[in-house]
C-alpha positions as CSV (number, residue, x, y, z in Angstrom):
1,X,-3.5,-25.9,-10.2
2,X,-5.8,-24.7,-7.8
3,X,-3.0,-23.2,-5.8
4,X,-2.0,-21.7,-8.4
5,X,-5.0,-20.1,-9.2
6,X,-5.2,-18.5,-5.4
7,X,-2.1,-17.2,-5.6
8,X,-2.8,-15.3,-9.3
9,X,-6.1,-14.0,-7.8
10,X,-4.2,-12.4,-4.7
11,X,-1.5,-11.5,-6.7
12,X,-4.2,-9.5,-8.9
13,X,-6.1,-8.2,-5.4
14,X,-2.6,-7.3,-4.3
15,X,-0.6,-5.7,-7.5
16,X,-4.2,-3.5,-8.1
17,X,-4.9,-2.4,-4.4
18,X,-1.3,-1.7,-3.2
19,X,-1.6,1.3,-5.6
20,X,-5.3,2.0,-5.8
21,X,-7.0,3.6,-2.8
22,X,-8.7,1.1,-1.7
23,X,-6.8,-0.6,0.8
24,X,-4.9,-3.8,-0.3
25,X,-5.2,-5.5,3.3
26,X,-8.5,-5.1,3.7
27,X,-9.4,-6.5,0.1
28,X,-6.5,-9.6,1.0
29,X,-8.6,-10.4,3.9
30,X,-12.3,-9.8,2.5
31,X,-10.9,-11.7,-0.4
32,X,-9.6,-14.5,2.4
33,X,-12.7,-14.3,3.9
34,X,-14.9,-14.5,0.8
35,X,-13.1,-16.9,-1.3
36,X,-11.7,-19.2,1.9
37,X,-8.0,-18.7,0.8
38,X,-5.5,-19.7,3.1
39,X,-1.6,-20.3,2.3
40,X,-0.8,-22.1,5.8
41,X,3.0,-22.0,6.7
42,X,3.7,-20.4,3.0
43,X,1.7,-17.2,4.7
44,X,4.2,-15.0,5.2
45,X,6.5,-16.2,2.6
46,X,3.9,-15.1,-0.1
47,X,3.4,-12.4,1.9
48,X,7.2,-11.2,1.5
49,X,6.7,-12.2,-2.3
50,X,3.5,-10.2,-3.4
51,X,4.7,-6.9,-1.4
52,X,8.4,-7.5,-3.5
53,X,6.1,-7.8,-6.6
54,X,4.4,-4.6,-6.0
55,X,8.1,-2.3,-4.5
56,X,9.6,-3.2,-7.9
57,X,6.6,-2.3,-10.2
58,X,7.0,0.9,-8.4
59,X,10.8,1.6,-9.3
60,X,9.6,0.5,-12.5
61,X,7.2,3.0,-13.3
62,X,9.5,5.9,-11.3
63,X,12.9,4.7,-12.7
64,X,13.8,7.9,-14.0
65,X,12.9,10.1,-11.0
66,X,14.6,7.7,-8.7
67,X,17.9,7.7,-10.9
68,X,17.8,11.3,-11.1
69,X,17.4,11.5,-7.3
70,X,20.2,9.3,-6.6
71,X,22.5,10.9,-9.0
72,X,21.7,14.3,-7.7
73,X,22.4,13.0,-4.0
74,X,25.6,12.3,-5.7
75,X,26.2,15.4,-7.1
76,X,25.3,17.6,-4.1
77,X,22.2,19.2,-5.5
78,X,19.9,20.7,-2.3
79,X,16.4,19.6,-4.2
80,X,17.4,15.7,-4.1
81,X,18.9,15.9,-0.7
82,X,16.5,17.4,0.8
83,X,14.0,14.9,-1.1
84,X,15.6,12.2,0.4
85,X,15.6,13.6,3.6
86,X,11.8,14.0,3.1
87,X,11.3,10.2,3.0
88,X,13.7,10.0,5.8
89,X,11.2,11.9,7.8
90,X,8.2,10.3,6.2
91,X,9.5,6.7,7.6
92,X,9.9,7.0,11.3
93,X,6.2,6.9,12.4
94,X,5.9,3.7,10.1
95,X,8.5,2.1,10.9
96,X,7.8,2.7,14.8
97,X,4.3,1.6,14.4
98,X,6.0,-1.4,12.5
99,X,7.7,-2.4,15.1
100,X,5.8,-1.6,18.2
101,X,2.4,-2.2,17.1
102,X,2.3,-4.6,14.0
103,X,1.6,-8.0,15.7
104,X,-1.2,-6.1,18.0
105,X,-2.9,-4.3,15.0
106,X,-2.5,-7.6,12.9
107,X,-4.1,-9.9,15.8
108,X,-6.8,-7.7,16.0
109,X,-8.2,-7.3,12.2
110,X,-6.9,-11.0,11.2
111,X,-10.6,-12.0,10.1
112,X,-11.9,-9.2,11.6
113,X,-14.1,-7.9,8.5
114,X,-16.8,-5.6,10.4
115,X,-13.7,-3.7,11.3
116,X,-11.9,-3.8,7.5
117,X,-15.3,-2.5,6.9
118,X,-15.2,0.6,9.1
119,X,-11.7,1.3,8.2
120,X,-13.1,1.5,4.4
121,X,-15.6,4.0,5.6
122,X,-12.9,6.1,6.6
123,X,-10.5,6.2,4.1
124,X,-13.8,6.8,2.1
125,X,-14.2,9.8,3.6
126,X,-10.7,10.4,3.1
127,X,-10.6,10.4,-0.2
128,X,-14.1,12.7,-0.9
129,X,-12.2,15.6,1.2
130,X,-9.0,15.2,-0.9
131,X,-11.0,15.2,-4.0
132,X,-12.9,18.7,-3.2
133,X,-9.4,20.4,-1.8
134,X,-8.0,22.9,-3.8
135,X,-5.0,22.2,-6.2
136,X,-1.9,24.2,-5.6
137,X,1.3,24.2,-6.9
138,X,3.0,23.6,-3.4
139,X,6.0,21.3,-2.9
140,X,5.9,18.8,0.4
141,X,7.7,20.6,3.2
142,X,9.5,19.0,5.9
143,X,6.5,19.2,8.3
144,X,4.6,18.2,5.8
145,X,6.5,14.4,5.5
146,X,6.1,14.2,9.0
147,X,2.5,14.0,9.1
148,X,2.1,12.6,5.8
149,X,4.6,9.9,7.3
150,X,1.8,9.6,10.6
151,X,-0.7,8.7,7.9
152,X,1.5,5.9,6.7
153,X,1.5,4.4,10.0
154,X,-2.1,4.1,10.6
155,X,-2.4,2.7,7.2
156,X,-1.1,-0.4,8.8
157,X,-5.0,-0.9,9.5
158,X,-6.5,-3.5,7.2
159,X,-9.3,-0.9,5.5
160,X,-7.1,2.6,5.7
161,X,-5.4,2.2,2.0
162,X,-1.8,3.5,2.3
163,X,-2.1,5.2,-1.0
164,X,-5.2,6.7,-0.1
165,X,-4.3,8.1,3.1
166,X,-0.8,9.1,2.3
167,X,-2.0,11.5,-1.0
168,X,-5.0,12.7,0.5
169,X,-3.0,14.2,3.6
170,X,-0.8,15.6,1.5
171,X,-3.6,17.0,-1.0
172,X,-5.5,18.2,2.1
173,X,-2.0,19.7,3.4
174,X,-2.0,21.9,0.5
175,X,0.2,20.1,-1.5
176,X,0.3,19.9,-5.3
177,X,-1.9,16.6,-6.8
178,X,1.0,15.4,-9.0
179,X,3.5,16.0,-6.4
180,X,1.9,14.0,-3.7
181,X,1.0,10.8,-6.0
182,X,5.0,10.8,-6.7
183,X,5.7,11.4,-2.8
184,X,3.3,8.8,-1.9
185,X,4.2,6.0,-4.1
186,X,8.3,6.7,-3.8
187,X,8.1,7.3,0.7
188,X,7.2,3.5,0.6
189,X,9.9,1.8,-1.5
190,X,12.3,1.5,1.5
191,X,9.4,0.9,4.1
192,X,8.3,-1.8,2.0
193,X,11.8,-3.4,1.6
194,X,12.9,-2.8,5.3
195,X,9.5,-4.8,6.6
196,X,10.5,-7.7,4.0
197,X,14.4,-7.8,5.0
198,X,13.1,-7.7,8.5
199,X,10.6,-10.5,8.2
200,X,12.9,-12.3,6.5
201,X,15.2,-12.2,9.1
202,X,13.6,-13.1,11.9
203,X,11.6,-16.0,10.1
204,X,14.0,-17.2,8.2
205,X,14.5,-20.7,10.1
206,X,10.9,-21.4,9.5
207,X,11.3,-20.7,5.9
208,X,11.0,-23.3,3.4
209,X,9.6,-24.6,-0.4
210,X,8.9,-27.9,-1.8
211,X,8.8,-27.8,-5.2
212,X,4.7,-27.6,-5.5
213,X,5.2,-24.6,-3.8
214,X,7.3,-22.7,-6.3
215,X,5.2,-22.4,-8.9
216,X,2.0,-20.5,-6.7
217,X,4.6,-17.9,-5.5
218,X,5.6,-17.2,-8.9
219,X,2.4,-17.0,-10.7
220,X,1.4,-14.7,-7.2
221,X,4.6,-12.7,-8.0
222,X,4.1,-11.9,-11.8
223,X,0.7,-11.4,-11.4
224,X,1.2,-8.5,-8.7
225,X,4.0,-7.2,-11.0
226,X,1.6,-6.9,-13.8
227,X,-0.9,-5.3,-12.3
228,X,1.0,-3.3,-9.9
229,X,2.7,-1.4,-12.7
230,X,-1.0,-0.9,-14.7
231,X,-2.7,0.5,-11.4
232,X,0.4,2.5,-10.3
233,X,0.2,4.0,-13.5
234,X,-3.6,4.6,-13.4
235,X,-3.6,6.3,-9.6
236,X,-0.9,8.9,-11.1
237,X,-3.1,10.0,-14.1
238,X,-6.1,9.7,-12.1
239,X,-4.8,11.7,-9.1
240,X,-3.8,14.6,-11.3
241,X,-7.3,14.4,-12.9
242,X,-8.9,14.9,-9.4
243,X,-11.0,11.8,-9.9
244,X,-10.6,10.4,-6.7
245,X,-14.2,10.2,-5.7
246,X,-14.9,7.2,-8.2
247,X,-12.6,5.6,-5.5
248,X,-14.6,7.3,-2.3
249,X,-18.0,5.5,-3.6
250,X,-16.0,2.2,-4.3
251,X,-14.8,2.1,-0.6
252,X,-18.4,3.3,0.5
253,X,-20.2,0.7,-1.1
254,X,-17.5,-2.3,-0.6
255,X,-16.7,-0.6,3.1
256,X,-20.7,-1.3,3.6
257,X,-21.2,-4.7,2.4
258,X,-18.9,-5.8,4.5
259,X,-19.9,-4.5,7.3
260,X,-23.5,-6.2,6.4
261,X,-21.5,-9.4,5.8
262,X,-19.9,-9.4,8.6
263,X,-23.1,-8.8,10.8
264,X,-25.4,-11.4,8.9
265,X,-24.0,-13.3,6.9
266,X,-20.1,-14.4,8.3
């Protein structure tokens, strides 16, 4: 039971943050930190499970769009093509950083809470400029993924929230509010998949459940589900609203405390 109850607090931690810009790795390991949470060999494997959790709340809250994307790749119209082409774009420096730099970066904030901390201050700061640009009605460009897809790829760093760094580029771009949310939250479907299928992969001789460990990786999975699809939902409406400074003073005062637990208290 109490396994259980670890994996539906992470799986709550992880379904909220993923979409919320807060940074969901840097509140998986304050929350590792704080609460001594530790999955051992099943690491990676809930891992793999939380992330699936939160890629499919995503296609469920953008179902239509992405049906109407594929079906217009289908039907040769120029707008999905080249939408498609835009998350092309928006992948490489990710999935470069992904697979130069992710056991480097990983090695170096695994614990490492003073630095989740700073990170936080950042995308902090992030998120107060994004807030006070001005709304246009400007589509992502081609140049514009690009960068936006840089952004994703320092995200890697426990701290800098993907969702955070990712809308505020593209807000601070010039990019229309609504627009960006949708760019944001649909460029990391396939990033997200292609890191699981390739973790999977390469660990998948290592892989294995007893039956006591079934039942944490589901309660991790539906909880993530759950609250992936009510926070997705929430950044979109709050992201339009330009209310992302709520989010700025979160990450301020969490971003501090940490630092302050990490240098007198941890």
């Amino acid at each position: 039971m109490e396994e259980i109850i670890k994996a539906i607090i992470v799986g709550i931690i992880q379904g909220l943050t993923e979409f919320l810009p807060v940074s969901s790795s840097g509140h998986i390991e304050l929350s590792k930190a704080i609460l001594n949470l530790d999955f051992g060999e099943q690491s990676l494997l809930f891992t793999l499970v939380l992330h699936t959790a939160t890629a499919l709340s995503t296609v469920v809250i953008f179902k239509n769009q992405i049906l109407d994307i594929i079906s217009g790749i289908f039907k040769g119209e120029k707008e999905d093509i080249n939408f498609a082409i835009k998350v092309v774009i928006s992948m490489i420096p990710a999935v470069l950083i992904g697979l130069l730099l992710k056991d480097q970066i990983e090695a170096l904030f695994s614990g490492n809470i003073l630095l989740v901390g700073i990170m936080l201050l950042i995308t902090a700061g992030l998120l107060y400029l994004a807030d006070k640009a001005k709304d246009t009605q400007r589509d992502v460009s081609f140049r514009d993924s690009l960068i936006i897809g840089i952004a994703q790829g320092i995200a890697i760093l426990p701290g800098i929230s993907r969702s955070g760094a990712t809308i505020s580029t593209s807000v601070l771009l010039g990019n229309d509010r609504s627009k960006a949310a949708t760019f944001s939250f649909l460029m990391v479907i396939p990033v997200i998949l292609g890191a699981m299928a390739k973790d999977l992969i390469d660990e998948a001789d290592t892989l294995s459940l007893s039956t006591n460990e079934i039942l944490p990786l589901i309660a991790g999975f539906i909880a993530a589900f759950i609250f992936g699809i009510i926070a997705c939902k929430w950044m979109v409406s709050l992201v339009k609203k330009a209310k992302l400074t709520y989010f700025s003073i979160y990450c301020l005062i969490v971003g501090t405390l940490a630092i302050g637990y990490a240098l007198f208290i941890q």
